[in-house]
C-alpha positions as CSV (number, residue, x, y, z in Angstrom):
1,X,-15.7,-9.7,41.1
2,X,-16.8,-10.0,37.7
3,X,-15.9,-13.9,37.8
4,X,-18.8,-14.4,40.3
5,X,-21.4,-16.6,38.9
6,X,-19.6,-17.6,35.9
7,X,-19.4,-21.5,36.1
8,X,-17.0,-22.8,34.3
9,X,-13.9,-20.6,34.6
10,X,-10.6,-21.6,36.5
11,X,-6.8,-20.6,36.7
12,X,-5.2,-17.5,37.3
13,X,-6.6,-14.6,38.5
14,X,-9.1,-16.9,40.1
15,X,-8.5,-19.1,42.7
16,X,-10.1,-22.3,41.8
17,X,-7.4,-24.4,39.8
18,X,-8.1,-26.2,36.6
19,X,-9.1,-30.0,36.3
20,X,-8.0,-30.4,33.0
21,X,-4.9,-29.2,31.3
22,X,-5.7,-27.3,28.7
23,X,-3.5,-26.0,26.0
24,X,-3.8,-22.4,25.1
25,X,-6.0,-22.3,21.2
26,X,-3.6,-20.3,18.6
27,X,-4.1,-16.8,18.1
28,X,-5.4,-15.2,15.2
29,X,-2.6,-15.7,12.3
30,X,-0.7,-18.7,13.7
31,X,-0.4,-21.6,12.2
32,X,-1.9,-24.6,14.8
33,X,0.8,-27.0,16.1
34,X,1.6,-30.1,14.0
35,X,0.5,-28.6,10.8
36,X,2.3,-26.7,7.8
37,X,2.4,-23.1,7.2
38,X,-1.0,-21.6,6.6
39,X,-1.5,-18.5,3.6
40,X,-3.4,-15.9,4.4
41,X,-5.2,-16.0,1.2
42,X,-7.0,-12.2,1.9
43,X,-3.8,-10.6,2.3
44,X,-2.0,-12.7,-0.7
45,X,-4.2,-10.9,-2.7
46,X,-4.4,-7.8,-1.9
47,X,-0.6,-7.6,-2.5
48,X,-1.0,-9.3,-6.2
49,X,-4.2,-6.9,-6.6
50,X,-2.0,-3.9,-5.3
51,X,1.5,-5.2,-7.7
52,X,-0.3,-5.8,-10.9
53,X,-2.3,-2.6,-10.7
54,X,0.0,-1.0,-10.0
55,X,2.1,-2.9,-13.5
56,X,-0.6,-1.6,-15.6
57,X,-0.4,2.0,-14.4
58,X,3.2,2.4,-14.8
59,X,4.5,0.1,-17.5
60,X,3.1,1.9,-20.2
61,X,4.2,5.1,-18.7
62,X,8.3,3.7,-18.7
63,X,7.0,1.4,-22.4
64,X,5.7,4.2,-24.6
65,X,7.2,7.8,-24.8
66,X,3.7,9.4,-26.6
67,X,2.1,7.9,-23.3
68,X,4.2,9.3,-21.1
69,X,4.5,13.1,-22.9
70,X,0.7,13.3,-22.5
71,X,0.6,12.3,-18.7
72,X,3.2,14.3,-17.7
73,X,1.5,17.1,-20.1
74,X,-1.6,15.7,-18.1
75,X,-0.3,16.3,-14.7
76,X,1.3,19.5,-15.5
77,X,-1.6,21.2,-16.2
78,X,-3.7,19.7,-13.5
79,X,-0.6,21.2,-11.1
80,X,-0.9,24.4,-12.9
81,X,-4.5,24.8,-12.6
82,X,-4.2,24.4,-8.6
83,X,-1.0,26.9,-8.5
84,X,-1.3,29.4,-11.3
85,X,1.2,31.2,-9.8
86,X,3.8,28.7,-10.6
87,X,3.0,28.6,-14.1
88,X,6.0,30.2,-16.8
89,X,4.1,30.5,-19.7
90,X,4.7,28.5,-23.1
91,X,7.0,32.0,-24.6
92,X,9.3,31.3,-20.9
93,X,10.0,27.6,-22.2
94,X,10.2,28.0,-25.3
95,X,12.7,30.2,-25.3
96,X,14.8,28.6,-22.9
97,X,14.6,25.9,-25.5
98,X,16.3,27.9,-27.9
99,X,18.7,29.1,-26.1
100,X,20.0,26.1,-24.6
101,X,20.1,24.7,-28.5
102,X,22.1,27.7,-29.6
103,X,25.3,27.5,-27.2
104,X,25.3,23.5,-28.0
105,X,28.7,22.9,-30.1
């Protein structure tokens, strides 16, 4: 077995018993007995890193309409460059812009 030789080690699968009861450490993540809740500080903030990034990407986007005309008129092109098929033309919207004004009433 690969117990053989080690000194030291007791309890189950092996069949020397323990002396000394020992209580099992906590794992990774737990909070040791007795003691208050512990924060995991790392992954505290990545989620505040991760929210308030995210805050100053899209608030201004939902704040300011010129803002969002040009990163939609951003992204539009950027889709338009990698599927020029899908791309109307300016004369297709426009028009379509007209028409939809005259039957208003």
């Amino acid at each position: 077995m690969s117990y053989e030789g080690n000194e030291g080690l007791c309890g189950f699968p092996l069949t020397e018993t323990c002396k000394e009861p020992r209580t099992p450490s906590p794992t990774f993540g737990e909070a040791p007995s007795g003691s208050k809740s512990v924060v995991n500080w790392n992954f505290l903030s990545v989620e505040l890193g991760f929210v308030f990034g995210l805050g100053i990407v899209i608030l201004p986007l939902v704040i300011w309409k010129r803002w969002r005309r040009r990163y939609y008129h951003y992204v539009d092109n950027i889709f338009f460059m990698m599927f020029p098929q899908w791309y109307l033309g300016r004369e297709y919207r426009s028009r379509r812009v007209h028409r939809s004004r005259g039957r208003r009433h």
